[in-house]
C-alpha positions in Angstrom: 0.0 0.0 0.0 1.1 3.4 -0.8 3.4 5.1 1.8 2.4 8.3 3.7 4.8 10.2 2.1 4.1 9.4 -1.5 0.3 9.7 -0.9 -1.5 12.3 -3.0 -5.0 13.8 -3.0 -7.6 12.7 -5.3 -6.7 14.4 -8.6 -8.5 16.9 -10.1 -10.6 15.3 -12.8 -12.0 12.8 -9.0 -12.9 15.7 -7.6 -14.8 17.4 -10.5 -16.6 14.0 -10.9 -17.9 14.8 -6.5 -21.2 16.6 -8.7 -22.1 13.0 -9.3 -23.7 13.4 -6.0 -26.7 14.9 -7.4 -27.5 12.1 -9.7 -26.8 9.6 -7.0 -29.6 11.4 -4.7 -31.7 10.7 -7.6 -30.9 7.7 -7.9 -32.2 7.4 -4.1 -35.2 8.4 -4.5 -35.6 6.4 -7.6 -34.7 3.4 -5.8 -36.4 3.3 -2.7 -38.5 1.0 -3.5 -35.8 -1.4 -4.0 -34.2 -0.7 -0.8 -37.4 -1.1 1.1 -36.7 -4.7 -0.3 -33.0 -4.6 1.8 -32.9 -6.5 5.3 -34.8 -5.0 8.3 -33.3 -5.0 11.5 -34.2 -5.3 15.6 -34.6 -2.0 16.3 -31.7 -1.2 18.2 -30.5 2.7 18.5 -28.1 3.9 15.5 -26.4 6.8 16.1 -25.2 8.8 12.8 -22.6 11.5 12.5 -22.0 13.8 9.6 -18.8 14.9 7.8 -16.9 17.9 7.6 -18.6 21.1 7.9 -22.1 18.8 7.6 -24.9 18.9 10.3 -27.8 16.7 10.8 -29.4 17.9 7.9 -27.0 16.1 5.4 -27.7 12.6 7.1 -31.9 13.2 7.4 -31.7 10.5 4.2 -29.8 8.2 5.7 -31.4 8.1 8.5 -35.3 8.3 7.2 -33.7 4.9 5.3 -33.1 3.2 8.6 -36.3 4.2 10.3 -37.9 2.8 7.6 -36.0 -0.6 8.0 -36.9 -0.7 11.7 -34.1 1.4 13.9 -34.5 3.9 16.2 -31.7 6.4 14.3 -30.4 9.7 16.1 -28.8 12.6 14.7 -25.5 13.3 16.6 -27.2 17.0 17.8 -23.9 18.6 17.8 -23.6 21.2 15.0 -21.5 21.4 12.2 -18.8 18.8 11.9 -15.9 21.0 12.6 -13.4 18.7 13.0 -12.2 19.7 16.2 -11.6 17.0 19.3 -13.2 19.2 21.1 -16.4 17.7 20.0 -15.4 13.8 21.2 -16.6 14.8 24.7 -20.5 16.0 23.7 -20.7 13.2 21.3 -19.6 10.9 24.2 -22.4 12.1 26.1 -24.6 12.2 22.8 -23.8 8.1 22.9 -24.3 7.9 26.6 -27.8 9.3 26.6 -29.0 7.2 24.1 -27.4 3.6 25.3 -29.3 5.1 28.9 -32.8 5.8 27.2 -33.0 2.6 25.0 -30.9 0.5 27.4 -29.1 -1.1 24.2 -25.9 -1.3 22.8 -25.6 1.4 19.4 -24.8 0.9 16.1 -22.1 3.9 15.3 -22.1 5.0 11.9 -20.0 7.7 10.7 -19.5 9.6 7.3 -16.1 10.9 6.1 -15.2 12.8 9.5 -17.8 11.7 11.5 -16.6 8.1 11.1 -13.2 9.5 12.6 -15.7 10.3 15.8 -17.3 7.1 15.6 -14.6 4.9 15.6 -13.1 7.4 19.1 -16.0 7.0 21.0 -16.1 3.6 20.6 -12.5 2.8 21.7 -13.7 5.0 25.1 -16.9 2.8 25.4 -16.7 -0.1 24.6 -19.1 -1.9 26.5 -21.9 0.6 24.8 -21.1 0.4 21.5 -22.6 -2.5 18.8 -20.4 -2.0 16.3 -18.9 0.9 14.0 -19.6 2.2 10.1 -17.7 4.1 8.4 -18.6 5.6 4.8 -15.0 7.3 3.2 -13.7 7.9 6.4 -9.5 8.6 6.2 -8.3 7.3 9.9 -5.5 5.7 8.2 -3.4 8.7 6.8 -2.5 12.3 7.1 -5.4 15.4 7.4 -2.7 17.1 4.8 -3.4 14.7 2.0 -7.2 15.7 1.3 -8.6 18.2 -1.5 -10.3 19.8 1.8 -7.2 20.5 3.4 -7.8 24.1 4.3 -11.8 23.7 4.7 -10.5 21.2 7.9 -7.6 23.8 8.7 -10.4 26.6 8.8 -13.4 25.2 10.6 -10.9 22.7 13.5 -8.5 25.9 13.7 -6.1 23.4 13.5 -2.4 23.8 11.7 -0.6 20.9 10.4 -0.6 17.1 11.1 -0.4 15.6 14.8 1.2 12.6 14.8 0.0 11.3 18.1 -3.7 12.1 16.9 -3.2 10.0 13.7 -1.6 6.9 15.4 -4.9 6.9 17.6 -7.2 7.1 14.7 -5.1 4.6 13.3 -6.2 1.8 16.1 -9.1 0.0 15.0 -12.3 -0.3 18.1 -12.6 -3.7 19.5 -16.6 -4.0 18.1 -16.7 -5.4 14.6 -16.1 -2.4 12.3 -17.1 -2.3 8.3 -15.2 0.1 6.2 -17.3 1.3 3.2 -15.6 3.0 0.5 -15.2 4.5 -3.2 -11.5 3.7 -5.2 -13.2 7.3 -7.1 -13.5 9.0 -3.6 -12.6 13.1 -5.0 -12.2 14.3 -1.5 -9.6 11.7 0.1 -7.7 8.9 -1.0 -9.5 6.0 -0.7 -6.4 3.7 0.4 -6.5 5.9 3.8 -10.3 4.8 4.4 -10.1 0.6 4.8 -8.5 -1.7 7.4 -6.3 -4.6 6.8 -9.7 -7.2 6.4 -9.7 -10.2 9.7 -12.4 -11.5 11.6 -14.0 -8.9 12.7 -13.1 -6.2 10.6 -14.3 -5.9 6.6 -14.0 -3.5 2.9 -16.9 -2.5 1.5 -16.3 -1.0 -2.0 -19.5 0.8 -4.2 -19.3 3.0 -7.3 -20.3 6.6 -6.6 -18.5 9.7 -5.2 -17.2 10.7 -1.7 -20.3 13.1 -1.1 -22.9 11.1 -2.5 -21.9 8.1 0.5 -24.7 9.3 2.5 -27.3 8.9 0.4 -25.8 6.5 -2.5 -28.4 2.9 -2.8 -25.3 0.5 -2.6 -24.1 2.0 0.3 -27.6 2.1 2.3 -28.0 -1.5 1.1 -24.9 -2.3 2.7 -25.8 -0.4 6.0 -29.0 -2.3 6.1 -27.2 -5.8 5.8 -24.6 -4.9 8.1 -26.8 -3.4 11.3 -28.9 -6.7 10.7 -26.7 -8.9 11.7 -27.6 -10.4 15.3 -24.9 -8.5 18.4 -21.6 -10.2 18.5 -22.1 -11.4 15.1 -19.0 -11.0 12.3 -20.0 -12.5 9.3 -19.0 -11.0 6.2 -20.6 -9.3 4.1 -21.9 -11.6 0.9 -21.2 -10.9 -2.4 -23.2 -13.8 -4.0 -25.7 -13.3 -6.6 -26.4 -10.2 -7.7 -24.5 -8.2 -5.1 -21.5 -9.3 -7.4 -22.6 -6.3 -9.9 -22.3 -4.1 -7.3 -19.9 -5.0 -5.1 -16.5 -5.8 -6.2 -14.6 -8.4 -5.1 -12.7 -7.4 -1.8 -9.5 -9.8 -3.2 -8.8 -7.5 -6.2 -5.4 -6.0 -5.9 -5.2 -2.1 -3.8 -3.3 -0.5 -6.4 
């Protein structure tokens, strides 16, 4: 896999291609009645956090998909997504509130940045957390190599790469964890947004931009089949059948 220091941001003609987002909400609302079809779950809580500079508002899709497929879903009710640790604390309390009222363990699901948050407050607790999501999230690289270096540098007030921070993004939360990602991500490399696959860690790769994660139909129908799975359980994700048009296979070479 490509080295830290020879990593690049998505090139420019990736990035131009992040306006496929539009299409790909279409292509929602086209296909709901599809994904009505996709598994339905046990009701558990799922909390979902947006990316940078996103609120609730940008997740309201994703999260009217999983009402509909029988979870309780919560916004993360924090703001904007400034990228800032500061915000680990309320969304600690954001996850304690919820594990309280339900008296459940929570799915975590977390988009670009927000999966960054997800996979933090599930390190810290553990023993309330189901497992984690995260949709073209980079915890495996540098905040430098992104084409929204200086929207991060802006809204966290933050200068420069911590090394200390990335190493602790880098550690992988002891739930079972799905990475879902796009090798035509525009906003971050993709290579900085999967795990090294083992039991209870996996790669998900769909077609479709970086911005469109949210609300893109192979990535809700992967949601769907992941938070259905019973607590504890790791299998891994299927491609059999006609999931093979959609999801490549996770074997092809990372280059």
């Amino acid at each position: 896999m490509t080295t830290d220091t020879m990593m690049r941001p998505p090139s420019p003609l990736l990035l131009a291609l992040e306006f496929r987002a539009f299409a790909e909400f279409g292509g929602y609302l086209a296909a709901r009645p599809l994904l009505d079809l996709a598994p339905s779950g046990d009701g558990h809580p799922v909390l979902v956090m947006p990316g940078l500079a996103g609120g609730d508002g940008s997740t309201a899709p994703l999260r009217a998909f999983l009402r509909r497929r029988g979870y309780r879903t919560h916004g993360w009710k924090a703001g904007r997504n400034t990228g800032h640790p500061d915000l680990l604390p309320l969304l600690q309390d954001r996850l304690d509130e919820i594990s309280a009222r339900s008296g459940r363990k929570v799915s975590l699901i977390g988009w670009s940045a927000g999966g960054l948050y997800a996979r933090e407050i599930a390190k810290l607790a553990p023993e309330k957390v189901r497992q984690v999501i995260t949709l073209g999230s980079p915890f495996a690289g540098t905040s430098d190599v992104s084409n929204v270096k200086r929207l991060h540098q802006w809204l966290s007030g933050r200068r420069g790469d911590d090394p200390a921070l990335r190493e602790r993004l880098r550690a992988t939360p002891p739930q079972p964890v799905t990475c879902i990602y796009t090798r035509s991500d525009g906003i971050v490399p993709w290579q900085r947004c999967i795990e090294t696959p083992r039991e209870t860690v996996e790669n998900i790769e769909v077609p479709g931009s970086h911005s469109g994660l949210g609300h893109n139909p192979a990535v809700l129908y992967a949601i769907a089949d992941r938070l259905a799975r019973p607590e504890g359980d790791a299998t891994p994700f299927s491609r059999g059948g006609w999931r093979r048009l959609v999801y490549p296979s996770p074997t092809r070479q990372e280059a």
